[in-house]
SETIZA-32189 format. One record per atom (N, C-alpha, C): y, x, z. Coordinates in steps of 0.2 Angstrom, whole numbers, plus 5000, padded with zeros to 4 digits. Atoms other than C-alpha are relative to their C-alpha. Layout:
YXZ/...
END
This chain:
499350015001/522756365714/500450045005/499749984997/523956465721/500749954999/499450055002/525856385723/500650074999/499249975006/527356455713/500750005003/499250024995/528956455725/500550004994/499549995003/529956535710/500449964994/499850035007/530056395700/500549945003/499450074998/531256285712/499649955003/500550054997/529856195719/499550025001/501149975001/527856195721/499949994995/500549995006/526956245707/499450024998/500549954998/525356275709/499950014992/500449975006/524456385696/499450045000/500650025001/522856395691/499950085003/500249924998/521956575697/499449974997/500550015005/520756595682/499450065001/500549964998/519056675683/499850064994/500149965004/519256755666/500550054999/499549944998/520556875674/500550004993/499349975007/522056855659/500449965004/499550024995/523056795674/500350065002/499849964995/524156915686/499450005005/500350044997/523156825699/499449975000/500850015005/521256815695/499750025006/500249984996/519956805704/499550065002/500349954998/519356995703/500550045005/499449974996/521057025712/499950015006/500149974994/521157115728/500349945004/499550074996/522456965733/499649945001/500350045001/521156845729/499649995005/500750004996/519756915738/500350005010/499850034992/520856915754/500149935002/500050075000/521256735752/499449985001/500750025001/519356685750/499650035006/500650014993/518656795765/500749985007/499550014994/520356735777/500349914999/500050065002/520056555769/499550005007/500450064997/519256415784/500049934999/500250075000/518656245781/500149965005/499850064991/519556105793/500049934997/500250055000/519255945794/500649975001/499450045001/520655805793/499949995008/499950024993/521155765811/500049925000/499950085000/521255555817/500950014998/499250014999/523155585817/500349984991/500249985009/522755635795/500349924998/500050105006/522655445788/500749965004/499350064996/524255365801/500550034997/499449945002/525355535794/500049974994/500050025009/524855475777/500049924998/499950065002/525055305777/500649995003/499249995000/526855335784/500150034996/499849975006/527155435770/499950024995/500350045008/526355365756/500549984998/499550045006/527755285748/500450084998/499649955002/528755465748/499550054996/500349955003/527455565744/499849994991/500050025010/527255455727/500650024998/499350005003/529055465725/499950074995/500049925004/528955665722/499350024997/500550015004/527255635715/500249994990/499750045005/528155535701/500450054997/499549945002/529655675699/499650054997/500449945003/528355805696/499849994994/500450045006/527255695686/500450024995/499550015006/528955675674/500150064999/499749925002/529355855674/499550054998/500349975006/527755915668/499749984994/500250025007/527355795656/500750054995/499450005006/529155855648/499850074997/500249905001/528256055647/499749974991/500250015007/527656105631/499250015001/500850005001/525756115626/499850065004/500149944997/525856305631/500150005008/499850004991/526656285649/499449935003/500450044999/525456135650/499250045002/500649985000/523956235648/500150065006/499949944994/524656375660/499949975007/500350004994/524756255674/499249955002/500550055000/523156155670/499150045002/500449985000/521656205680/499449994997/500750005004/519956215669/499450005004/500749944996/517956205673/500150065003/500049935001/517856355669/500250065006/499849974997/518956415681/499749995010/500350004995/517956345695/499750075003/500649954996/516956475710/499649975002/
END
């Protein structure tokens, strides 16, 4: 998933392995991402941040939730990541 700034929020969107994306994983932009990607582990401080901020993060969890169920079937499938699209 990449995120979508131009939609007024975060939106992530899928990066599809069957390249009918802009943003595919045969892309040059991709393959930067994936060798400039590193794996980090949650810090102790992770779970205290997130249990302060567990009631907010639902909130805008909620709002999102409402605002893509309201999409149509097509924008639905645009930001729905598939197996398929798994690496």
């Amino acid at each position: 998933m990449r995120p979508n700034w131009g939609t007024g929020g975060f939106a992530p969107t899928p990066i599809r392995t069957s390249g009918s994306t802009e943003t595919n994983v045969k892309s040059k932009e991709f393959q930067g991402w994936l060798t400039g990607t590193k794996l980090i582990e949650p810090t102790e401080g992770a779970a205290s941040w997130f249990s302060e901020n567990k009631a907010r993060l639902q909130d805008i969890y909620k709002d999102y939730w409402n605002r893509f169920e309201k999409k149509s079937p097509q924008e639905k499938a645009e930001r729905t990541l598939m197996p398929q699209d798994g690496v």
